[in-house]
N, C-alpha and C positions, 0 to 999 in steps of 0.2 A: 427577522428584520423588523416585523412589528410590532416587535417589545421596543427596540431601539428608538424607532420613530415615534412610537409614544410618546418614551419619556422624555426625547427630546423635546418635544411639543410640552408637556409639562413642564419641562426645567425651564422655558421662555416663557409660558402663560404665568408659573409661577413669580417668577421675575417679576415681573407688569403687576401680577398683585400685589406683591410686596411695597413696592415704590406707589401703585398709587393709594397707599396709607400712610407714606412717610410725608411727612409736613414739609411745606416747601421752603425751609430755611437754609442757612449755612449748617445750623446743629442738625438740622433732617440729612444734608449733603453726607455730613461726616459719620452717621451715626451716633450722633452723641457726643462729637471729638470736634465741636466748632472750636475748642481753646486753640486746636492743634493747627487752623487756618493760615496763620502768620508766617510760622515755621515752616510748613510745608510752601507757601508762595515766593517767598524768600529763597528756599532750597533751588524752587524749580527757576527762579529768575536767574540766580547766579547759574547754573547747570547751562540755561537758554543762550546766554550771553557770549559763552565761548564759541557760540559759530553763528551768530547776526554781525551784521558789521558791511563795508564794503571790504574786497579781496578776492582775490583765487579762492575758489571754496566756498566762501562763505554764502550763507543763508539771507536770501533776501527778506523783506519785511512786508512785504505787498499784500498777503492773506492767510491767515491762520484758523484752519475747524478744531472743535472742541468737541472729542466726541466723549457723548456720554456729559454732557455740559449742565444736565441738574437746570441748578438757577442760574447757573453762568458764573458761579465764584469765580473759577478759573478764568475765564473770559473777560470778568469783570478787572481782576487783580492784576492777571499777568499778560492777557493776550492781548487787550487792547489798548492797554500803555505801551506795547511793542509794535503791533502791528496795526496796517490803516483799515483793513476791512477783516472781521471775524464772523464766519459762518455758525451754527450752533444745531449740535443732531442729538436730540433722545427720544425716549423710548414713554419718557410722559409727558404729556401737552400741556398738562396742570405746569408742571417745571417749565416748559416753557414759555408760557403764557406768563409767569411769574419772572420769569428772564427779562420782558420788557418794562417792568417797572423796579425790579432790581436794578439794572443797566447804568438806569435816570436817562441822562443827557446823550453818554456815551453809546445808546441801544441804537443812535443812528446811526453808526459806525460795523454797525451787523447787518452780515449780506442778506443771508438765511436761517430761518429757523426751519429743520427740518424732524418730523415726527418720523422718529423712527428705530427699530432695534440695530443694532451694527451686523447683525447677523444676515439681514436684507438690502443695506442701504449702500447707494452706488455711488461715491462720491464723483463731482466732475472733473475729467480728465485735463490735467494740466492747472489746475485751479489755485493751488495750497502753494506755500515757503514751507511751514510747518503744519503737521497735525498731530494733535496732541490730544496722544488717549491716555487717561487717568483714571484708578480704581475702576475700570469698567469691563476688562478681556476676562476677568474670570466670569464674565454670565455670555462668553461663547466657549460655544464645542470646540477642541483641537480645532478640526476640521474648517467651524466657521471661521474662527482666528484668522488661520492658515491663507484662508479665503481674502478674508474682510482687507489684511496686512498687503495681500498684493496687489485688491483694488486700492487701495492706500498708493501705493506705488506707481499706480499710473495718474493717480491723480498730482502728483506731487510736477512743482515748477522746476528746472533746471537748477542741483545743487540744495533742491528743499531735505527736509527731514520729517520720519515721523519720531516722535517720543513715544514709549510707553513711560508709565509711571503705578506702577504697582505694588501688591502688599505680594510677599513671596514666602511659601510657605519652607520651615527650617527641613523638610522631607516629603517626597513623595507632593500628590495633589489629594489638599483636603477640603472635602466639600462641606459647605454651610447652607443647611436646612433652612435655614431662618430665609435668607432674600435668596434663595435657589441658586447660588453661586461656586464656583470653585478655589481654591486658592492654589497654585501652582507651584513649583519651588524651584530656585531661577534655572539649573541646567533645563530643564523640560523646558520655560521660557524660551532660554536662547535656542533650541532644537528648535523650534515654530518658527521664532524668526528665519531660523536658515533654509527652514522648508520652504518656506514663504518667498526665497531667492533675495533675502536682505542680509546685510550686515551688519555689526553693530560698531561702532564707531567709539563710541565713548556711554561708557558705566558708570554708577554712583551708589553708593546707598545713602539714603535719607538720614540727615542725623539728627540728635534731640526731636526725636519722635518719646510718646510714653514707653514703658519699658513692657507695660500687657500685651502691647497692639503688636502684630505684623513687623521686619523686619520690609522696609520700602527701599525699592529698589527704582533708577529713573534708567532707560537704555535708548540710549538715541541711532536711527536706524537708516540705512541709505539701502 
């Protein structure tokens, strides 16, 4: 068990080192793939839209977390032309200390910024409409996912949703050395979700993405 524990302890330290060398830009965000910014906010706006609204169902607009929020692209682009108040949780202080002057104007419109890895972090119950985790579940274990998805769940408002939005791997789970992360391949995805006691509601894959990167996938979850 103490090989295990280890490395899980490494696969997180390593993490955290990784990111606090990435520059805090939109091209730090992406990897190198800021072109790819537009497209993908675009993607996720139309994806968001089929269930905000007034109705049966639908998705209120009251507050939305961003986990894994960087400088807040996401936050900045799609969350808070949606939504009135946006919380923001990572795992480097640099990113978000650079979130309030990325923001401008709109940073007053942000409940919390909260430092922290998702593998720890307890969102508040009943709090969120949406929560929206982006390229960020491959730097947890099964295990923390599994974990992290159902505090997601209690934290969520009557009818809210979480998103993922990830890179999915064409087979099996293939790990990347480089930011200590894993890539997943969707059936093992949606098995976590269901472990987790969610459902997935509505699927997408990401299009006109480049043809090298990851096939992205978005799954909205209740």
């Amino acid at each position: 068990m103490g090989d295990v524990a280890q490395d899980e302890t490494s696969f997180y330290s390593n993490a955290e080192g990784y990111w606090r060398d990435v520059s805090p830009t939109v091209d730090g965000m992406l990897g190198g793939y800021g072109s790819i910014s537009n497209i993908d906010i675009n993607g996720s706006k139309a994806f968001l839209h089929k269930f905000l609204g007034e109705g049966d169902g639908k998705t209120g607009t009251g507050c939305a977390l961003d986990c894994g929020a960087g400088i807040g692209r996401i936050t900045k682009r799609l969350l808070l032309p949606l939504f009135h108040t946006v919380d923001l949780v990572d795992v480097t202080q640099e990113f978000l200390d650079k979130a309030k002057t990325y923001l401008e104007e709109d940073s007053k419109r942000v409940g919390n910024y909260f430092c922290s890895g998702l593998q720890d972090f307890v969102p508040e119950s009943g709090r969120y409409d949406v929560i929206w985790i982006q390229w960020v579940i491959g730097h947890l274990t099964d295990e923390h996912l599994v974990d992290f998805l159902r505090r997601c769940q209690e934290a969520l408002r009557p009818n809210g949703l979480i998103i993922i939005k990830d890179n999915m791997s064409y087979e099996g789970v293939v790990p990347d050395e480089v930011d200590s992360s894993v890539c997943r391949e969707l059936p093992i995805v949606r098995s976590l979700v269901s472990r987790a006691g969610l459902r997935i509601i509505h699927e997408e894959q990401q299009m006109d993405f480049p043809k090298e990167i990851y096939q992205v996938h978005t799954l909205a979850l209740r």
